[in-house]
Every structure is written in C-alpha cells, then in structure tokens.
C-alpha positions as CSV (number, residue, x, y, z in Angstrom):
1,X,0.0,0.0,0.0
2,X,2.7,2.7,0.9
3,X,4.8,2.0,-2.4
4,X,1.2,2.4,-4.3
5,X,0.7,5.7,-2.2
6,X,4.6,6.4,-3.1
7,X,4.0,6.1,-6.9
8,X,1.2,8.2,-7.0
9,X,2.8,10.9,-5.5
10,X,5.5,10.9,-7.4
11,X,3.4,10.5,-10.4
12,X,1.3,13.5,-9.8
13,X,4.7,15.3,-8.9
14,X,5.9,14.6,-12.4
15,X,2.4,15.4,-14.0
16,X,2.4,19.0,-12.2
17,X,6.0,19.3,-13.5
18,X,5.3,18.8,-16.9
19,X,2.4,21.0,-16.7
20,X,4.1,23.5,-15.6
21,X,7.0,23.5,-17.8
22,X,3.8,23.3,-20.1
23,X,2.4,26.8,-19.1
24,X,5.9,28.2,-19.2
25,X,6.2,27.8,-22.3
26,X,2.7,28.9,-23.7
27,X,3.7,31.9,-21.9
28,X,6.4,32.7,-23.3
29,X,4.5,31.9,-26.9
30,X,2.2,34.2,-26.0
31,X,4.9,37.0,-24.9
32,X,6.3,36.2,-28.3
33,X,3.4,36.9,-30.3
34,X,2.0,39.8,-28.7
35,X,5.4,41.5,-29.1
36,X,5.0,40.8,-33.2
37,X,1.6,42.6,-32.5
38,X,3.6,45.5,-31.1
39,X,6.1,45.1,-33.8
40,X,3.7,45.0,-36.5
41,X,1.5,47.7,-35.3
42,X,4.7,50.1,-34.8
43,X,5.7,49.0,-38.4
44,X,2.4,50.1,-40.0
45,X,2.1,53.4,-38.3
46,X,5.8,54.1,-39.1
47,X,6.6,52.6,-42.4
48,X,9.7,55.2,-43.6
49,X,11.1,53.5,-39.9
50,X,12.8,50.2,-40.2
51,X,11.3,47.2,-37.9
52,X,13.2,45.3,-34.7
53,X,11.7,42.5,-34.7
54,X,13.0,39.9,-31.8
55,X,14.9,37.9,-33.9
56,X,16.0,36.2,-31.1
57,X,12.6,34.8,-29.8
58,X,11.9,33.7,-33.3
59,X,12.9,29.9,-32.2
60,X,11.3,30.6,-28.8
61,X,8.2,31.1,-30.9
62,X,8.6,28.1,-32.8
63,X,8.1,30.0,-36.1
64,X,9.6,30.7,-39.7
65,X,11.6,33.5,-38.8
66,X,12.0,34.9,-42.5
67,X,8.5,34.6,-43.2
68,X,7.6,36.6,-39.9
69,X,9.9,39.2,-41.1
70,X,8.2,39.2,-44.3
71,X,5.0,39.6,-42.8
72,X,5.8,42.3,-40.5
73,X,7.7,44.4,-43.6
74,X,4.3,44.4,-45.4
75,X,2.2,45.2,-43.0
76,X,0.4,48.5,-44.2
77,X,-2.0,50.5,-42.4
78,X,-5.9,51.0,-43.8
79,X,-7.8,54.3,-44.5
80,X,-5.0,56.1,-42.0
C-alpha cells in the first residue's frame, strides 16, 4: 500500500512538473506573439522606420523566422 501511495505521488509530482513546464512555455509563446503585434503595429504606423523584430525569440516562438519578417515588412495600415 505505501509504495502504491509512493507512486502516485510521485506521479502526480511529475504530472504538475510537466504542466508546468507546459504553461511556461505557452507563456512565453504568448509573450512572443504579442510582441510581433507591437512590432507589427509600430511598423504600420511608421513605415519610412525600419522594424526590430525579436529575432532572437523567433525559435522561442517556434516560427519561420524569415516569413515573420516578411510579414511584418508588409504590414500596411488601412484608411489612415
């Protein structure tokens, strides 16, 4: 009975880890793709500016970089 109580424990101690390490990284996902909002929305009110875009987080994000880059060079603003 204790090594069945032990097990589960443990288990459920591995299970939160994971989930954890889980949300972690949603998060930072999520950090990631608000900042290409910010990035994007800078770039279309400021188009004679060049972008920064976070090339760094680009693996973070678990994207194409180049096509991101694209993406955020075209970005135009509509009717002002």
């Amino acid at each position: 009975m204790n090594a069945q109580i032990l097990e589960a424990i443990e288990e459920s101690e591995l299970n939160r880890s994971a989930q954890i390490q889980a949300a972690l990284a949603a998060n930072q996902r999520i950090k990631y793709s608000l900042s290409l909002l910010q990035v994007a929305v800078a770039a279309a009110e400021h188009p004679e500016q060049p972008p920064t875009i976070p090339q760094a987080e680009h693996s973070a994000g678990g994207v194409d970089g180049q096509a991101v880059d694209r993406l955020i060079r075209q970005t135009r603003r509509e009717q002002g």
